[in-house]
N, C-alpha and C positions, 0 to 999 in steps of 0.2 A: 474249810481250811485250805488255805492253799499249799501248793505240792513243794515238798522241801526240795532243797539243790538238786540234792543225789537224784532224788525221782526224776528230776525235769531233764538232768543231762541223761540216764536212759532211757527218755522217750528220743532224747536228740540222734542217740546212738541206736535205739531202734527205727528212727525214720531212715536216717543216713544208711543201716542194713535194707530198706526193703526199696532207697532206690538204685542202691548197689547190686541189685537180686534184678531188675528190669528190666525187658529183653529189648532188642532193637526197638528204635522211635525213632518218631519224626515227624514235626510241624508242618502243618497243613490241613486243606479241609478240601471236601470231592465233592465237586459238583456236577452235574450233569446241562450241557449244552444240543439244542437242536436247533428244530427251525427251519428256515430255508436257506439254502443253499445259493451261489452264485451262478449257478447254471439256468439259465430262464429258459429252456426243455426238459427241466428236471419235473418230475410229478409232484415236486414240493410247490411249485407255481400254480399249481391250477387251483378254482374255487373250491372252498370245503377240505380242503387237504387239511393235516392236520401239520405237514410239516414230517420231516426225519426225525427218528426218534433220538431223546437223549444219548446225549455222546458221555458218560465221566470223564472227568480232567482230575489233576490233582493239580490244586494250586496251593504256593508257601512264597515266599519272601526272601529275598535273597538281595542284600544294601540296601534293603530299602524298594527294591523292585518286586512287583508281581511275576512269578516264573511259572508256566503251564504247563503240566504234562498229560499227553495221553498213555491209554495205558492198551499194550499188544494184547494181552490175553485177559480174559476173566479173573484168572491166578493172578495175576500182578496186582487189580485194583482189589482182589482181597488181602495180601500183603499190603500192601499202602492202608488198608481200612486196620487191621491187626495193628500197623508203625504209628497211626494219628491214636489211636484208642492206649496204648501204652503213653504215649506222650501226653495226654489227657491225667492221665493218673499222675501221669513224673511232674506235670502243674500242680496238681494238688497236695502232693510229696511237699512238694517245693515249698507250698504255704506254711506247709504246716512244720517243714524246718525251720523257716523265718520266725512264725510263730513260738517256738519252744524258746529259740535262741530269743528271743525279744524278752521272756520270761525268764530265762537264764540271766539277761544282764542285768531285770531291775531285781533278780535274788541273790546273785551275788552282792556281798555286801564289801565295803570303799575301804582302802589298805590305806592307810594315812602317815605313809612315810613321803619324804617331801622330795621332790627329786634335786638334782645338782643347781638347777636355774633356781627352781624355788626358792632353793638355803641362797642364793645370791643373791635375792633380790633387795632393794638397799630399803633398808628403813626409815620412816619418816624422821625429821630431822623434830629436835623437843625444843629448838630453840623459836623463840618467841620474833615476830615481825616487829621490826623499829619503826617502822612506818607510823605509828601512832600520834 
């Protein structure tokens, strides 16, 4: 059976309270960059190195643009991992308010009062074509 009005708009208003309840976020995802380096006396050059180890960045978007950040302390790229992991949730929030509200409009049901253009609009003429 599907869920009557009332239900669906308290799931609306309970989605809408638990992204209201959400702590800081933010879009992005952390990657980790190494490799070698531009120094060719750096120990990254020689055979069998493995390379300097992963660097994290945090990259997100910004117009349109890729924007990269690194991060000063260990503290920060755990903030950042706490800020994308909230905003991971606030996506799914997200769906699932679309979702209600999508089921909200095919349950409410159609008011059939006709509005001002409506009532205006002219009616076919009963008269008959001479053209015959």
């Amino acid at each position: 059976m599907p869920d009557s009005l009332a239900d669906l708009e308290r799931q609306r208003a309970a989605v809408l309270r638990q992204i209201s309840e959400l702590e800081d976020f933010r879009a992005g995802s952390i990657t980790g960059t190494g490799g070698r380096c531009g120094n060719p006396g750096c120990h990254c050059h020689r055979p069998d190195d493995p390379g300097h180890r992963p660097h994290p960045r945090l990259t997100y978007k910004v117009n349109g643009k890729t924007v990269t950040e690194s991060f000063a302390t260990p503290a920060e790229q755990r903030k950042a991992e706490r800020e994308i992991e909230v905003f991971r949730r606030y996506r799914q929030l997200e769906r699932s308010f679309v979702e209600v509200n999508e089921r909200i409009c095919r349950a409410r049901p159609v008011k059939d009062a006709l509005t001002a253009e409506e009532k205006k609009r002219p009616r076919r003429s009963m008269q008959r074509s001479r053209a015959k």
